[in-house]
C-alpha positions, 0 to 999 in steps of 0.5 A: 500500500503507498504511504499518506502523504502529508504536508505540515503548516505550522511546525509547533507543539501538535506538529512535533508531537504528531511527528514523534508519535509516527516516528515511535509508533512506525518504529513497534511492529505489531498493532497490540504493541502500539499502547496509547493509541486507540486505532493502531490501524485505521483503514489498514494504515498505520503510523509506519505508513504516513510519511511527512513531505514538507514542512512550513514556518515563518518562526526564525529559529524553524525556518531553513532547518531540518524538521528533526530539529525544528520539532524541537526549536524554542517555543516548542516544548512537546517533550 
């Protein structure tokens, strides 16, 4: 199955957590692992099949970075 394709305006608080649930969840092969989540897999996808593409924000300290660092940028503070 291709993967979901998704394009992120604002790369704030929800944003980074979004990113790192896929990356944690994508990472736990078997749905019964993925603890936390209520659908684990929606329409047969699951978090190892969303992919972020592109990523916008006119935050300085965001913009022109890698978005594995721009999760993290200040005022982010999703843990």
């Amino acid at each position: 199955m291709p993967k979901v394709k998704v394009a992120l305006i604002g790369v704030g608080n929800c944003a980074s957590a979004f990113i790192q649930g896929i990356q944690y969840y994508g990472k736990l092969g078997k749905p019964e692992n993925c603890v936390g989540l209520r659908n684990p897999v929606l329409a047969g996808l699951s978090p190892k099949d969303i992919e972020v593409v592109a990523a916008f924000d006119i935050n300085e300290g965001k913009v022109g970075k890698d978005l594995s660092e721009a999760i993290f940028a200040f005022p982010n503070n999703a843990p």
